[in-house]
C-alpha positions as CSV (number, residue, x, y, z in Angstrom):
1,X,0.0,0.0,0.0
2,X,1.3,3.4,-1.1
3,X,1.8,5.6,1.5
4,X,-0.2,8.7,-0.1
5,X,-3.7,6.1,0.6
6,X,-2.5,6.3,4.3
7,X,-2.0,9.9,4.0
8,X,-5.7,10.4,2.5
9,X,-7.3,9.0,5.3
10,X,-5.6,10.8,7.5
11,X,-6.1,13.9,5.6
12,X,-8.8,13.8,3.1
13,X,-12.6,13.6,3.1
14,X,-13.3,10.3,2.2
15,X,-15.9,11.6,-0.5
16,X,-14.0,9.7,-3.6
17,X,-14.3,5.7,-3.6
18,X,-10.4,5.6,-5.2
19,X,-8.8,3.1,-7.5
20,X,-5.6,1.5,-5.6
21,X,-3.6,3.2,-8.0
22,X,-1.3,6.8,-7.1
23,X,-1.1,8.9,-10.8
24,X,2.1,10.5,-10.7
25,X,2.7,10.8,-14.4
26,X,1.0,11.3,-17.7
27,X,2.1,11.5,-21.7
28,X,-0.3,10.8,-24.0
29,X,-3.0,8.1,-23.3
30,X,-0.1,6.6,-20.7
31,X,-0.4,7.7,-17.8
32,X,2.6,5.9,-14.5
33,X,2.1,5.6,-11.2
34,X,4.5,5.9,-8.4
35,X,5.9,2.6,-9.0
36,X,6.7,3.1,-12.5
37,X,4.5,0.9,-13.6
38,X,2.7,1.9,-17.0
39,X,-1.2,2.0,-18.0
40,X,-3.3,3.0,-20.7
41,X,-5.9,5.4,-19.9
42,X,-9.4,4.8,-21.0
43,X,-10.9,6.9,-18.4
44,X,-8.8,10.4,-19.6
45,X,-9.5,12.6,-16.3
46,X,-13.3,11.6,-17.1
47,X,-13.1,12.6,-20.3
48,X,-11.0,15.5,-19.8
49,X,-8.2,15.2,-21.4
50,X,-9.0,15.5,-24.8
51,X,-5.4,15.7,-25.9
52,X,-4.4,12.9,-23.7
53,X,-1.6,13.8,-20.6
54,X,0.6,16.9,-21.7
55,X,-0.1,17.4,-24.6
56,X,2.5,20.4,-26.3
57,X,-0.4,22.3,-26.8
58,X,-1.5,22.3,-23.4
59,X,1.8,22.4,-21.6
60,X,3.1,25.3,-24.2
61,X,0.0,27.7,-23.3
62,X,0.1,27.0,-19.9
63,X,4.0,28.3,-19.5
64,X,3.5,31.2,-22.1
65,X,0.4,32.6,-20.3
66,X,1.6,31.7,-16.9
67,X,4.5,33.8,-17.6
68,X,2.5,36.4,-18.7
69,X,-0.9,37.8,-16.7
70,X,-2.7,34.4,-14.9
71,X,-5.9,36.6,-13.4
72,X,-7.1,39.9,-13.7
73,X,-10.7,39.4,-12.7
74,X,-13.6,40.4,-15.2
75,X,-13.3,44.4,-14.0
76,X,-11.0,44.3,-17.3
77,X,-11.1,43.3,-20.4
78,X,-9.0,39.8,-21.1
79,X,-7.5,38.7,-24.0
80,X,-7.7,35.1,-24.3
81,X,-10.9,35.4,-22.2
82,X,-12.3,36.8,-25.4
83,X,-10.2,34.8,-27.7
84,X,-12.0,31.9,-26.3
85,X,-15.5,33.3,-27.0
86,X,-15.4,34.4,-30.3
87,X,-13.9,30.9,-31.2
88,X,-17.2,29.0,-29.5
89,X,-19.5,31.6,-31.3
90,X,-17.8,30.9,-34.8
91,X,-17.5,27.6,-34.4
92,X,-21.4,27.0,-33.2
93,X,-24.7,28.4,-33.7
94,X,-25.0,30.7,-31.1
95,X,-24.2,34.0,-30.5
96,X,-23.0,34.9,-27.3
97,X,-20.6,32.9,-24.3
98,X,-19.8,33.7,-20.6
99,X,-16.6,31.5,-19.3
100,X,-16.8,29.8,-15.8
101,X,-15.2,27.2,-13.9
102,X,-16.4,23.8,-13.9
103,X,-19.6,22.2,-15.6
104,X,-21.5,22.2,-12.9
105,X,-21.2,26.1,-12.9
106,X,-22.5,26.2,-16.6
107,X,-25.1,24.1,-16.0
108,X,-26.1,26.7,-12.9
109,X,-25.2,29.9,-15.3
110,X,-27.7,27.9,-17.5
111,X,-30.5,27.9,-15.5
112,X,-29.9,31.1,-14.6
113,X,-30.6,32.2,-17.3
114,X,-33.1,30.2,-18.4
115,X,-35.3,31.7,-15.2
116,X,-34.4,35.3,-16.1
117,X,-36.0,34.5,-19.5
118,X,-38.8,33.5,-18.0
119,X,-38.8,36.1,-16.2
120,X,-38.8,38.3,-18.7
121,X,-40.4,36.6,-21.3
122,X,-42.6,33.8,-19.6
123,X,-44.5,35.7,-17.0
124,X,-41.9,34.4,-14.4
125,X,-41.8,31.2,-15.6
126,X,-39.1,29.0,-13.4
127,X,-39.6,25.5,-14.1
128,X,-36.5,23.6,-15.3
129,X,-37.6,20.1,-16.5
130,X,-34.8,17.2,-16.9
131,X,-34.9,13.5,-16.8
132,X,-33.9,10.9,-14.5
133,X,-30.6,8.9,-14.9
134,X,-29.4,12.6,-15.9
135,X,-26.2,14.5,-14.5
136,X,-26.1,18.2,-14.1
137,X,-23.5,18.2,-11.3
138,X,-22.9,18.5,-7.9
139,X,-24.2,21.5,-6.4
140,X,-27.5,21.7,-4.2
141,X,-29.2,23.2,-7.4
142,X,-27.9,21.0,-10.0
143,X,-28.1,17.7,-7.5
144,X,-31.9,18.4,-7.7
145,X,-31.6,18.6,-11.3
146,X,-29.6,15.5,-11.3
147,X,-32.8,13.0,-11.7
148,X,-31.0,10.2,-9.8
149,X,-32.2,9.5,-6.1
150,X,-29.0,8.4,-4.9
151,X,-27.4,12.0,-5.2
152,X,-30.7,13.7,-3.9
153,X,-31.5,11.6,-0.9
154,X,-28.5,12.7,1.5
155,X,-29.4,16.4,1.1
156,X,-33.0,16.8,1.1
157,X,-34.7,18.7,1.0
158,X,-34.0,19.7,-2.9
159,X,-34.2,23.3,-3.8
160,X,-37.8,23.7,-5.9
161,X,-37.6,24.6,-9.5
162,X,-36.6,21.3,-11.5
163,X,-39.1,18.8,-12.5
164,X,-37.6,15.5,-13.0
165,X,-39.3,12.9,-16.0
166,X,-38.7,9.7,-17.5
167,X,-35.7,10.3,-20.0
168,X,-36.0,9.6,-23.8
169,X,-40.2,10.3,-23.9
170,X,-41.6,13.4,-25.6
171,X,-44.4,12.4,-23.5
172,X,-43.2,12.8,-20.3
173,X,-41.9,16.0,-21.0
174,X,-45.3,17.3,-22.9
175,X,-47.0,16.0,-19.9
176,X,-44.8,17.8,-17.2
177,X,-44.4,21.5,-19.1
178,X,-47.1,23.6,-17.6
179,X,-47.0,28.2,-17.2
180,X,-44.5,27.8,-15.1
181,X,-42.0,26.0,-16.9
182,X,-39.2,28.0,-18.3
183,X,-37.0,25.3,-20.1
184,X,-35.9,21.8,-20.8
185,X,-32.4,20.7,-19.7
186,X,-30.9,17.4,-21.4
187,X,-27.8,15.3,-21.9
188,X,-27.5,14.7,-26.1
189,X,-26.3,11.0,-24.5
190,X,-26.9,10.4,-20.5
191,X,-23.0,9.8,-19.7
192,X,-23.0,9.3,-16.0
193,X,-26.2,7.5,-16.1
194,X,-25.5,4.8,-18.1
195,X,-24.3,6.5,-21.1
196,X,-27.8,6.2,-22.6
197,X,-28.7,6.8,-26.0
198,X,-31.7,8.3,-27.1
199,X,-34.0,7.8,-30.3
200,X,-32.7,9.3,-32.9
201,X,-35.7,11.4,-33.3
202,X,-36.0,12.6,-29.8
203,X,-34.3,15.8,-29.6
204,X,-35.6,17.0,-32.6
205,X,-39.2,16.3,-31.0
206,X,-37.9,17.9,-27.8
207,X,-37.0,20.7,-30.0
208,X,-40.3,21.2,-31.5
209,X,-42.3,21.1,-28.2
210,X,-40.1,23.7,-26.7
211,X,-40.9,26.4,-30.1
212,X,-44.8,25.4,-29.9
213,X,-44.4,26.3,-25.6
214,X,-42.5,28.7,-26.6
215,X,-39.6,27.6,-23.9
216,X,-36.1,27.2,-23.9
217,X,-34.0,24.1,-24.2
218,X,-30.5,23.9,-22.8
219,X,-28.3,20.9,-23.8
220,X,-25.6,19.7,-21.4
221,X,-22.7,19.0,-23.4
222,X,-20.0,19.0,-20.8
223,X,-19.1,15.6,-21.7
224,X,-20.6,14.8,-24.7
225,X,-19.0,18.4,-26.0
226,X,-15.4,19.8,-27.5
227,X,-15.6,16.6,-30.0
228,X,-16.2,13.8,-28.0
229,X,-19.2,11.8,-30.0
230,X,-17.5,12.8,-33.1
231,X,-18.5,15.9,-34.0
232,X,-17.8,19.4,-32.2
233,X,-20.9,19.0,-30.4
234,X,-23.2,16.7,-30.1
235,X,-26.8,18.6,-31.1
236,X,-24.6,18.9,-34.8
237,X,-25.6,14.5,-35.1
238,X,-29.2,15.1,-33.9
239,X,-29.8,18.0,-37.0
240,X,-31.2,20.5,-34.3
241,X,-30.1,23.6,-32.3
242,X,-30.6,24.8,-28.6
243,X,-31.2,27.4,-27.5
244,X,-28.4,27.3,-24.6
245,X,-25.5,24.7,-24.5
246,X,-23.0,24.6,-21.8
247,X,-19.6,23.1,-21.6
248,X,-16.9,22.0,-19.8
249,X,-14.3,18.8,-19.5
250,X,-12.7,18.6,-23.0
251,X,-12.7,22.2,-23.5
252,X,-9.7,22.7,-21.3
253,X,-8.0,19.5,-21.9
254,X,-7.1,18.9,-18.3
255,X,-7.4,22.9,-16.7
256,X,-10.5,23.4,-14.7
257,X,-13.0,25.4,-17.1
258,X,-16.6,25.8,-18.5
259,X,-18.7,28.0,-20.2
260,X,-22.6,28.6,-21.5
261,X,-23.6,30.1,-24.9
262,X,-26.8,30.9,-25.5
263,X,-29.0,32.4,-28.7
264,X,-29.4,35.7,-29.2
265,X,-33.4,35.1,-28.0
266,X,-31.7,33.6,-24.6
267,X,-29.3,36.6,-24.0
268,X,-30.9,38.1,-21.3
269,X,-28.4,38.7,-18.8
270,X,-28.1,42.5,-17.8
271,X,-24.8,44.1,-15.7
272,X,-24.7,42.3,-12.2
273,X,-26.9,39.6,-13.0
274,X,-24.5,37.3,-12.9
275,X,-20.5,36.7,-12.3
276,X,-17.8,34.8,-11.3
277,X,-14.2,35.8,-9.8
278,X,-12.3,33.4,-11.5
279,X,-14.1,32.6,-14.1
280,X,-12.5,33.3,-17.5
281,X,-9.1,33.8,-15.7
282,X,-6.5,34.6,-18.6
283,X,-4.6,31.2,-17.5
284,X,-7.3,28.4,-18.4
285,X,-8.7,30.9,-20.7
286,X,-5.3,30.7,-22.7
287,X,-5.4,27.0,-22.8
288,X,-8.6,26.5,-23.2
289,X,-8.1,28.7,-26.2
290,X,-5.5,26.4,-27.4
291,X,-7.1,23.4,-27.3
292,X,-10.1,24.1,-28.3
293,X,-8.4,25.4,-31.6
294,X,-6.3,21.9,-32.3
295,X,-9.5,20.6,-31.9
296,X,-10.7,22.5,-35.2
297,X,-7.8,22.8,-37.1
298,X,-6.7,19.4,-36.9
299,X,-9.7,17.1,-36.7
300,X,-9.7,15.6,-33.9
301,X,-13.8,15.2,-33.5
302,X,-13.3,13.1,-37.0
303,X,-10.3,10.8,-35.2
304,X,-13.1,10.5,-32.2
305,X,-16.2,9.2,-34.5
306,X,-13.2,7.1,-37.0
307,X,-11.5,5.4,-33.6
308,X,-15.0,5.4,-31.9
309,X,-16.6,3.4,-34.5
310,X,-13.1,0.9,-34.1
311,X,-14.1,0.6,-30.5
312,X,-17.8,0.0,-30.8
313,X,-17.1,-2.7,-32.9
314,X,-14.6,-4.7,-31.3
315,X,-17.3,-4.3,-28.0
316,X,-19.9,-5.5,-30.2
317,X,-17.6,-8.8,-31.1
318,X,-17.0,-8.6,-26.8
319,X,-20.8,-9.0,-26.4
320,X,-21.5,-11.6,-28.6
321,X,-18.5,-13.8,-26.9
322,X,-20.3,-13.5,-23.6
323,X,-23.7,-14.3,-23.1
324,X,-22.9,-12.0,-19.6
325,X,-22.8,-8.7,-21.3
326,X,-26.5,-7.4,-21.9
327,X,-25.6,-4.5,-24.1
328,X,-22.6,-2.4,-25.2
329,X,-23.7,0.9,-26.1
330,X,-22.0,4.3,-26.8
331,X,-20.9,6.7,-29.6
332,X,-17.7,8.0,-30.5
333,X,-15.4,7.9,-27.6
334,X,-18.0,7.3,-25.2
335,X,-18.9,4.0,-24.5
336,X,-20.5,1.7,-22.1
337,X,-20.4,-1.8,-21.4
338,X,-23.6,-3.6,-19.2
339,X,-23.3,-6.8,-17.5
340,X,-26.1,-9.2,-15.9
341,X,-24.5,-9.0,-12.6
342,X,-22.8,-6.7,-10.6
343,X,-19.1,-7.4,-11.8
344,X,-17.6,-3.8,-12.9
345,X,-15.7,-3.6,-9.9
346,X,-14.1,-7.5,-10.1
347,X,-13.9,-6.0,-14.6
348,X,-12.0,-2.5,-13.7
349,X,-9.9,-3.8,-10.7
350,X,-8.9,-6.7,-13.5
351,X,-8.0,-4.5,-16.1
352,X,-5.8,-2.4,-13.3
353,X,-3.7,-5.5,-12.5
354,X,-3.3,-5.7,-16.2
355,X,-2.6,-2.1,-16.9
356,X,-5.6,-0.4,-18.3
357,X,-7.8,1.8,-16.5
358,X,-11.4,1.9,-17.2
359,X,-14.2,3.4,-15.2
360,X,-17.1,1.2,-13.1
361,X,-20.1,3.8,-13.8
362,X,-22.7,1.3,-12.2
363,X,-22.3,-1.9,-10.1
364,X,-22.9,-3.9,-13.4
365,X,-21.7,-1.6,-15.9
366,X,-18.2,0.2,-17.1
367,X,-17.5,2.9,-19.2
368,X,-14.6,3.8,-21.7
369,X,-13.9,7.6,-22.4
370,X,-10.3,7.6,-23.8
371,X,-8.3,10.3,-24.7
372,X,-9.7,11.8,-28.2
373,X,-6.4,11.4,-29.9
374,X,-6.2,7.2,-29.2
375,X,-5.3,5.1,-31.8
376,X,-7.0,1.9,-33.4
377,X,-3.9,0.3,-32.3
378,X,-4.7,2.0,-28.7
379,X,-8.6,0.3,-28.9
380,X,-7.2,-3.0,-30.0
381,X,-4.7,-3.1,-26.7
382,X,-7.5,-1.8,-24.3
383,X,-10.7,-4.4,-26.0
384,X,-7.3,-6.8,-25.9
385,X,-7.4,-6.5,-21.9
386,X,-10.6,-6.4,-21.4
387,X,-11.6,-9.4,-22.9
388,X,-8.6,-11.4,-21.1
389,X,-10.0,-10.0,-18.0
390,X,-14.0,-11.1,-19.0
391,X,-12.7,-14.5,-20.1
392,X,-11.0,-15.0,-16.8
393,X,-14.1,-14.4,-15.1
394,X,-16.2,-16.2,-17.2
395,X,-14.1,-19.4,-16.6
């Protein structure tokens, strides 16, 4: 046992169920722990780094601006702060962007705005639907918007305002929408929850209901954003807009940022109405910049959905090996596989001992989100592990 697990419980609030496994170094899709030994990362900083570990781009911003002006606060004007904006805007169909922290700060910027609409627009309007099995994040608003139990239960009561449905039914969202609903917040695919894929049709029902209510709807693309299903975002492979999108995870490729764009309908926000002291700081601004620019210029959504359609294969060729796995399910470079039993934990702690890290998501289910730059040589190693690890347990 390392002795930084010893110095956790001493130190740390035990809030993290950890892998037996201290990071110490990363390059790539490698990352090293503090034995030396070597593993191939198919978790990427949950689907953070897009680039993989230190990636030049990352590393290279991150010394220039460092060197240069790291935070200002947003009395001034900043630079790369506003580099990083009019790149989103280009690049997307909206029209304006504010930059936070985190996604869970997005998603709350989001439904900020979303009520200040309503305000304005909607006769106060506050409502916020979303669906369960969905992830917004981890704050007292955003666990309520969360429609999972598990997160809520600890900390109830929830703050009012969200109206959790069953996920992928136009139904239940028609059913639940009344005056004082202000918007509909979804997940393109449910990551955390199960990586669940909708009909193909459903967003672009979702889309239509929200213009004939006249409502907003925000899309969470903090991990299913910045290229990670294959194309910049993911409401580009549905063939509809939203009206707000927030972001987070990829867009930094390993620095702690996030950011909302909205519509010009949705840009409602007057002086004062919201803020954030670090948020758009010109360090992870700079970077954020930077990555989100090699993303563009070089492709890399099209290596996710090539690579990604690699790895849902050689899962599909998994499942039909072992009557055990119910259903592998994914797109791009996010991917899940379900078992009949609970066995994720016996699956990752397997692929651990044989250098791979993957993530258990549910007691019978593990998820791959690699970094976006892995190879088809990288796929066949992990889906080489993995299935060396299922056999053994099948036997």
């Amino acid at each position: 046992m390392s002795k930084w697990t010893e110095i956790e419980k001493k130190y740390y609030m035990p809030t993290f169920q950890r892998m037996p496994v201290v990071l110490v170094r990363g390059q790539g899709a490698r990352v090293w722990d503090d034995n030396g030994r070597e593993y191939l990362d198919f978790i990427g900083g949950l689907a953070v780094n897009s680039l993989g570990h230190c990636h030049p781009v990352v590393s290279t911003a991150l010394a220039e601006q460092g060197k240069t002006l790291t935070q200002t606060s947003n009395l001034f004007y900043s630079v790369p702060q506003l580099q990083l904006a009019e790149l989103l805007v280009k690049n997307s169909c909206f029209d304006k962007a504010f930059v936070c922290n985190s996604g869970t700060e997005a998603n709350e910027g989001a439904v900020k705005l979303a009520r200040r609409y309503g305000k304005v627009h909607l006769d106060g309007a506050f409502e916020v639907i979303t669906t369960f099995d969905s992830f917004h994040g981890r704050t007292l608003a955003m666990t309520a918007a969360t429609g999972q139990k598990k997160f809520q239960e600890p900390y109830t009561p929830m703050p009012s305002g969200f109206v959790n449905v069953e996920a992928n039914s136009i139904e239940a969202i028609k059913k639940a929408t009344t005056k004082r609903t202000c918007a509909v917040m979804l997940e393109p695919i449910q990551a955390e929850g199960g990586v669940n894929v909708p009909s193909e049709d459903y967003l672009k029902k979702v889309r239509e209901w929200c213009d004939q209510k006249g409502i907003l709807l925000i899309l969470d693309e903090v991990q299913t954003g910045m290229g990670r299903l294959g194309a910049l975002f993911g409401y580009q492979l549905y063939g509809i807009e939203p009206d707000i999108i927030t972001l987070a995870k990829g867009m930094g490729g390993g620095v702690p940022i996030g950011a909302f764009l909205c519509k010009k309908k949705a840009d409602v926000f007057k002086a004062g109405e919201h803020g954030s002291t670090f948020g758009g700081n010109p360090l992870v601004c700079a970077v954020a910049y930077a990555v989100t620019k090699h993303i563009i210029e070089n492709d890399v959504a099209g290596n996710a959905r090539r690579v990604g359609e690699h790895l849902g294969s050689r899962l599909a060729k998994l499942k039909a090996k072992h009557r055990f796995i119910v259903e592998v399910r994914g797109r791009g470079l996010l991917w899940a596989i379900e078992f009949k039993k609970d066995m994720a934990e016996a699956a990752m702690l397997g692929c651990i001992e044989k250098g791979l890290l993957v993530n258990k998501l549910k007691p019978n289910a593990i998820r791959m989100i690699p970094p976006l730059i892995i190879t088809k040589k990288d796929v066949d190693e992990a889906v080489g592990i993995l299935g060396e690890v299922l056999a053994r347990q099948a036997g």
